[in-house]
C-alpha positions in Angstrom: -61.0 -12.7 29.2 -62.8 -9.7 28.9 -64.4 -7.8 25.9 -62.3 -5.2 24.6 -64.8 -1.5 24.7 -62.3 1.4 25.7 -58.3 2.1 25.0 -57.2 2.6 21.4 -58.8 0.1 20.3 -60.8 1.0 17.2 -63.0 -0.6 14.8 -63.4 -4.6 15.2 -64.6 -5.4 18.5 -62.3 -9.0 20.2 -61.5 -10.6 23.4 -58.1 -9.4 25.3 -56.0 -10.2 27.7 -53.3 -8.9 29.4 -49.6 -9.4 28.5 -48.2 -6.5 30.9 -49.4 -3.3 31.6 -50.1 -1.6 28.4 -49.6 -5.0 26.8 -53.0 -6.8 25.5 -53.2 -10.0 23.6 -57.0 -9.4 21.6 -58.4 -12.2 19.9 -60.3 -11.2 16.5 -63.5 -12.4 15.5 -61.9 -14.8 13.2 -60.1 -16.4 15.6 -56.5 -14.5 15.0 -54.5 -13.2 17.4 -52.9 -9.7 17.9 -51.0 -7.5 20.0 -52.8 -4.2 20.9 -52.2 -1.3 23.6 -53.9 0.8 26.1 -51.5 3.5 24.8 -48.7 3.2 22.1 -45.0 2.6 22.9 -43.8 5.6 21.2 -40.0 5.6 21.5 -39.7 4.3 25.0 -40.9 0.9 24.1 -42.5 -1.8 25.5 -41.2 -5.5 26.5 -43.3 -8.2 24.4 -42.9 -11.3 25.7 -42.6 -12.7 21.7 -41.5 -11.5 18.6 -44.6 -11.0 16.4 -45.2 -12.0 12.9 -45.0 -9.5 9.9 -49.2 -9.9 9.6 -49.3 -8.6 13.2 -47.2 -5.8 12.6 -48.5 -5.1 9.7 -52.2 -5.5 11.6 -50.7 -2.6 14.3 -49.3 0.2 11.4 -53.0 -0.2 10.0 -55.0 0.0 13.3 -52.9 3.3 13.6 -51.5 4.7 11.1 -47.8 4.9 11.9 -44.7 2.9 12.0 -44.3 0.3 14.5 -40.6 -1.0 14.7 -39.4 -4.3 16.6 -36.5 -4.8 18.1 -34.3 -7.9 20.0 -31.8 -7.2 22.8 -29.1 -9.6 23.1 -28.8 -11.6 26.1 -26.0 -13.1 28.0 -26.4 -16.8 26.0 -25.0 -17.8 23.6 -24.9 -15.7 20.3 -27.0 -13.4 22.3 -29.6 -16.2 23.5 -32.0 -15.1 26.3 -32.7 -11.6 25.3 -36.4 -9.9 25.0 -37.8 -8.1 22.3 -39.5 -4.8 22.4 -42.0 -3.2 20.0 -42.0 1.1 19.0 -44.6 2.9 17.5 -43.5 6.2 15.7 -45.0 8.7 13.0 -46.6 7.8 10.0 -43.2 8.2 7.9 -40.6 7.1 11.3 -40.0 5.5 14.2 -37.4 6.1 16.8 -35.2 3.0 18.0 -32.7 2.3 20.4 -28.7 2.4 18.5 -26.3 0.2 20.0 -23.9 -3.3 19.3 -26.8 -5.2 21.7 -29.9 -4.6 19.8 -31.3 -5.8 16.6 -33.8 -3.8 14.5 -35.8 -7.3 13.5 -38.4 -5.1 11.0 -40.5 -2.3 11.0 -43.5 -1.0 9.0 -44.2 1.2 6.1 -47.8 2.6 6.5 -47.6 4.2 3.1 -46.7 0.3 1.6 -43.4 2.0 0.1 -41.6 -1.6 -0.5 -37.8 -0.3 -0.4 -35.8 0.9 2.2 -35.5 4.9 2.6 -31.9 6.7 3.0 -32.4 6.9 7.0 -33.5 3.0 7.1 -30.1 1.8 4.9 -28.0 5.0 7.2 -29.2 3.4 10.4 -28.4 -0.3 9.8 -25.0 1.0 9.0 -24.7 2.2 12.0 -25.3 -1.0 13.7 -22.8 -2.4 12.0 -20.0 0.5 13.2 -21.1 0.1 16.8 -20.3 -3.6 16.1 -24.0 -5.0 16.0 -24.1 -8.2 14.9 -26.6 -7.1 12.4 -26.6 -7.7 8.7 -30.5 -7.2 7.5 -33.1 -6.2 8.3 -37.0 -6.2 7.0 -39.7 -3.5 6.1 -43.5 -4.7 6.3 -45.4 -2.5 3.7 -48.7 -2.6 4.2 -50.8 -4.2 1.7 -47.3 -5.4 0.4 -44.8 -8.9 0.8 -42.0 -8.6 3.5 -39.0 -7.3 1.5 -35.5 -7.8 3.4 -32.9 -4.8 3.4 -29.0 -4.1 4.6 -26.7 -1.0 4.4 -26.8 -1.1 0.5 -30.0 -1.4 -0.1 -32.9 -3.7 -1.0 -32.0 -7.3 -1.0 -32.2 -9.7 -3.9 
């Protein structure tokens, strides 16, 4: 491991290591892990080789400001079984994701902690569901807020 000093890595100094190119693992002072990047997705995306917790997403929209959004791709197994996630980083008030019946928008962040979902969020997962996405919720991480769930309609109860 080597002690992180350059990239966009800001504030809080940590050990990384590499998960891909652009990919880092960095290990906080207090022990915690999170993903960073030498440079953010944007909407191309990068593979992660796990899906990451809502306090590491939450950690990324902080370190940065704007909306990070993960997504699964189904696989070939079994109720789509074997797929890979990828992460997006966006603007502070969007992020741009991939629209099709094989991916899943898992959650993305709110960097302004608004805890409901906004028009676009409820107008896209209804678009999963017309391309035939097996899809039903999603979930928004507002930061500095709890994990609320959302669908089509609206918040979830």
């Amino acid at each position: 491991m080597s002690k992180s000093s350059s990239g966009l890595f800001s504030g809080t100094t940590g050990y990384m290591h590499a998960l891909g190119e652009d990919v880092f693992e960095k290990i906080m002072p207090n022990g915690e892990k999170n993903v960073d990047f030498n440079k953010l997705p944007g909407s191309t995306g990068y593979q992660i080789k796990n899906r990451l917790t809502d306090k590491q997403m939450e950690y990324l929209t902080n370190e940065y400001g704007v909306e990070f959004a993960q997504v699964y791709r189904l696989g070939p197994g079994k109720n789509g079984g074997g797929g890979t996630y990828y992460i997006y980083s966006g603007t502070r008030n969007s992020v741009l994701v991939p629209v099709d019946k094989n991916t899943i928008l898992i959650n993305h962040t709110h960097p302004g902690g608004t805890a409901s979902p906004s028009k676009q969020d409820m107008k896209l997962m209804a678009m999963y569901a017309k391309l035939g996405s097996p899809q039903k919720t999603s979930a928004i991480i507002p930061s500095g807020k709890a994990t609320i769930k959302f669908t089509s309609k609206g918040k979830k109860r």
